[in-house]
C-alpha positions as CSV (number, residue, x, y, z in Angstrom):
1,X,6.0,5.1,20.1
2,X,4.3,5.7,23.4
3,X,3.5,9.1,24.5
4,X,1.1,10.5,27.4
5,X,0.5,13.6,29.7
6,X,0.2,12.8,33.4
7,X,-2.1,15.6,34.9
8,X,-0.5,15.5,38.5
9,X,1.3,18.3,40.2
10,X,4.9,16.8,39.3
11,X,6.8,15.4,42.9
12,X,9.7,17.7,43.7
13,X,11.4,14.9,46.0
14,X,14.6,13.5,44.2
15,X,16.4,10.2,43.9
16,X,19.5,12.3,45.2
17,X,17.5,12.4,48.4
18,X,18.2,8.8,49.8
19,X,19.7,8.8,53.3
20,X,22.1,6.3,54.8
21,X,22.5,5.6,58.1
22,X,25.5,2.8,59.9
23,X,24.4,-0.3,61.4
24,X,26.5,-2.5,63.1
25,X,29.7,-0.7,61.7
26,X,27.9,-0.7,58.1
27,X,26.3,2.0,55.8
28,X,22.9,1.2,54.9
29,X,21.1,3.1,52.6
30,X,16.8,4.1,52.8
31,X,14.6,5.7,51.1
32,X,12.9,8.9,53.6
33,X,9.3,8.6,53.5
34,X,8.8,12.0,51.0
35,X,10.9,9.7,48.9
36,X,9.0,6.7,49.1
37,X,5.5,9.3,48.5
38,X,7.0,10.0,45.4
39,X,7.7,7.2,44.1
40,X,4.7,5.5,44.8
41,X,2.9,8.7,42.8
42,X,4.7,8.5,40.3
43,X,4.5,4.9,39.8
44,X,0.5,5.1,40.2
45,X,0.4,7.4,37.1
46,X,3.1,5.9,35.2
47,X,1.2,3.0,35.5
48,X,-1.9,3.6,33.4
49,X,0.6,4.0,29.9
50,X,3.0,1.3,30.3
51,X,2.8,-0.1,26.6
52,X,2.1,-3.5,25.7
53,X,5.7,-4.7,24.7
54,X,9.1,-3.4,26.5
55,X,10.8,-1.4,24.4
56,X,14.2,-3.5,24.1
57,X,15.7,-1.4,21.4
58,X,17.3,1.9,21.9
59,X,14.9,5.2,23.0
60,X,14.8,8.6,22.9
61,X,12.9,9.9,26.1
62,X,11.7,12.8,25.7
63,X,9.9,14.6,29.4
64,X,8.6,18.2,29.6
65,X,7.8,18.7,33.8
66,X,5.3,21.4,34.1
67,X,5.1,22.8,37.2
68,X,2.3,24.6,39.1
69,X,2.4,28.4,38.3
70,X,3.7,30.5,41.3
71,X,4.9,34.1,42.0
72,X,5.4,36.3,38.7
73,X,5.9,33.0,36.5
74,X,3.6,32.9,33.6
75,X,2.3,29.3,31.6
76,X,4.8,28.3,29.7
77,X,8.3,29.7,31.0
78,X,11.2,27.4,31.7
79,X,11.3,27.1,35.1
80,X,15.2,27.9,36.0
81,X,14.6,27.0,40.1
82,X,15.4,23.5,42.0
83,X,14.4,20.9,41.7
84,X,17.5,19.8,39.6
85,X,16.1,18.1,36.0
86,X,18.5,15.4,36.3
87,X,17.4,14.4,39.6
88,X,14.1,14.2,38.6
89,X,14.9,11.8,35.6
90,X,16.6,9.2,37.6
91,X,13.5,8.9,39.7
92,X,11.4,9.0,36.9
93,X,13.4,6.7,34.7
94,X,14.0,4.2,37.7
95,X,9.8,4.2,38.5
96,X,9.5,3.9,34.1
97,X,12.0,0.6,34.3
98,X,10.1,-0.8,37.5
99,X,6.2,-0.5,35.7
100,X,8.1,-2.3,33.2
101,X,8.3,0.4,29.7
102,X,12.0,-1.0,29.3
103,X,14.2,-4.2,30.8
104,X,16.5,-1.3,31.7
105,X,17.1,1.9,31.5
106,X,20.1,2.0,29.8
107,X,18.4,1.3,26.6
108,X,17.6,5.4,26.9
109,X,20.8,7.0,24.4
110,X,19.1,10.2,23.9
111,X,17.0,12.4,25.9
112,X,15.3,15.6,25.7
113,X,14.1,17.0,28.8
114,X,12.5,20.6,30.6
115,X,11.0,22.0,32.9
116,X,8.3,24.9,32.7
117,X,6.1,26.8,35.3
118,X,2.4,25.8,33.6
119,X,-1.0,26.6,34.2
120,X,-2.2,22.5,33.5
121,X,0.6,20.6,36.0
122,X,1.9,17.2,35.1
123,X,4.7,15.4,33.1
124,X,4.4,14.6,29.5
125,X,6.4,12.1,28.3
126,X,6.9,10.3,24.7
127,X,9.5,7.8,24.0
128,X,10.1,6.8,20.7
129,X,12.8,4.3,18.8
130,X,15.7,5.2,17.6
């Protein structure tokens, strides 16, 4: 089992957010540069917990995004506003598979994942064998 709590405020750029542009009569897909910040921040945490062994047997990922506290929100309630959770994960998952926690991300079957408005911001994740 490997489980952690990145203290970060969590990146609100998604992996929905790439861009394609047509070169020579081709599309062409790139990352915009918010992209590429968030990426590269979450790969610098994610970094730090990468276990020992890649998990090569089937996972359950679970991921609880805490976001900064804003407005009327109090610690602790789900946050119900963009960005989309399942957005998030494919970034997340596709930085996780890169720092090398898995040989590919498929090997997640089960996931349990939210988002709250929290007084501590950062991403706690656990994934565990199933």
């Amino acid at each position: 089992m490997t489980e952690f709590f990145m203290s970060m405020i969590p990146p609100t750029t998604t992996h929905q957010q790439k861009q394609v542009t047509v070169r020579n009569g081709k599309p062409v897909f790139y990352e915009p540069e918010d992209l590429k910040a968030a990426r590269a921040k979450l790969m610098a945490h994610l970094g730090g917990s990468v276990p020992e062994n890649k998990y090569i047997n089937s996972v359950r990922l679970i991921v609880k995004w805490c976001f900064p506290v804003t407005g009327k929100h109090l610690d602790g309630e789900y946050k119900y506003t963009k960005p989309d959770l399942d957005n998030l994960q494919k970034l997340l998952k596709d930085c996780m598979t890169s720092c090398g926690y898995w040989e590919d991300d498929a090997l997640v079957v089960s996931e349990i994942t939210e988002k709250f408005w929290a007084k501590i911001p950062g991403i706690y994740i656990k994934i565990e064998e199933v």
